[in-house]
N, C-alpha and C positions, 0 to 999 in steps of 0.2 A: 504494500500500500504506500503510495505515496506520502500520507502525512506521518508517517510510522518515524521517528525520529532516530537519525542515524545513530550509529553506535560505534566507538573508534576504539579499535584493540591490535595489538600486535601479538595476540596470542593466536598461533598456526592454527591450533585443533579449535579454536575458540570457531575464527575462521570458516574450516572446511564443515564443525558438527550445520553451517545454518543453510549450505548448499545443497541442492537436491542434484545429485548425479545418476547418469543411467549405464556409462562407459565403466565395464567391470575394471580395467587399469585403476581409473578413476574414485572408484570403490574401494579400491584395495588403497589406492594410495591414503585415503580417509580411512579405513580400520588400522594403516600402521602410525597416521599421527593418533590415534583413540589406544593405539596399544602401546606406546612409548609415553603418551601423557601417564594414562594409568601405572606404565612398570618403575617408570622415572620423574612425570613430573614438569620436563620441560622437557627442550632442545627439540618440538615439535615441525617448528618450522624447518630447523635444520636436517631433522633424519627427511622431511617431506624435500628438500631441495638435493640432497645426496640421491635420494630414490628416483627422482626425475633426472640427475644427471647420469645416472646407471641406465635408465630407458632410453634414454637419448643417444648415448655412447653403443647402445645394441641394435637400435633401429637400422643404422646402414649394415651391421652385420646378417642382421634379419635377413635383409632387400639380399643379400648376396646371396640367398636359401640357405645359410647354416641353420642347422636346426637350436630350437632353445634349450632346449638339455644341454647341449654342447656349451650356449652363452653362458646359463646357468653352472656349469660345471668351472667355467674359467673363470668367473662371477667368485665360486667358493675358495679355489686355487689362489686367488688373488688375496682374498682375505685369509687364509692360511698365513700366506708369506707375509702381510702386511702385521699379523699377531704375532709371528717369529721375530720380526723386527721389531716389534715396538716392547717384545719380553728381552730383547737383547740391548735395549737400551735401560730398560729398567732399572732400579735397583733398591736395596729395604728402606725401610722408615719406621725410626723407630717414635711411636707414636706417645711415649712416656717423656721423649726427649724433646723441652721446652725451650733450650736453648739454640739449636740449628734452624 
C-alpha cells in the first residue's frame, strides 16, 4: 500500500523475510539468511552476498554443460583447502590471559 510508511533497516534477513519470491535459487537464498540469522545472529547480509557471488562464478560454468555435482564438488574442495589454511594460520589463546 502506498500510504504504509517506509521502514529503513540494514538488516539482510530483516530484508529478504518481507519479499515474496517464486524463483527456488531465490528461496533458498532467503532460508540460508533465516538459517545463519537463527545459528548466529548476524552476518546475514554477508553469507546472502558470498552465496550470490558463488552463483555467479558457476553460471558461465553451467552454460559450458558441466554438470552441478561436478561445481558442487569443486565448490566443497575449495572450502577444504581454504579450512587447511586458515587452521595453519591459527594458533591458541589463552582465554584466562588478560594481559596479551
Amino acid at each position: 500500500d502506498a500510504w504504509d510508511p517506509a521502514v529503513m533497516t540494514n538488516d539482510g534477513h530483516a530484508i529478504l523475510r518481507e519479499i515474496d519470491v517464486k524463483h527456488p535459487a531465490a528461496k533458498s537464498m532467503i532460508e540460508l539468511s533465516r538459517a545463519q540469522d537463527e545459528e548466529v545472529g548476524d552476518g546475514t547480509t554477508s553469507v546472502i552476498i558470498q552465496a550470490g557471488e558463488m552463483l555467479y562464478v558457476a553460471e558461465p560454468i553451467l552454460e559450458r554443460k558441466i554438470h552441478p555435482t561436478v561445481i558442487t564438488q569443486a565448490y566443497f574442495k575449495a572450502l577444504k583447502s581454504a579450512v587447511a589454511h586458515a587452521e595453519s594460520m591459527s594458533f591458541p589463546v589463552n582465554l584466562d590471559d588478560n594481559d596479551t
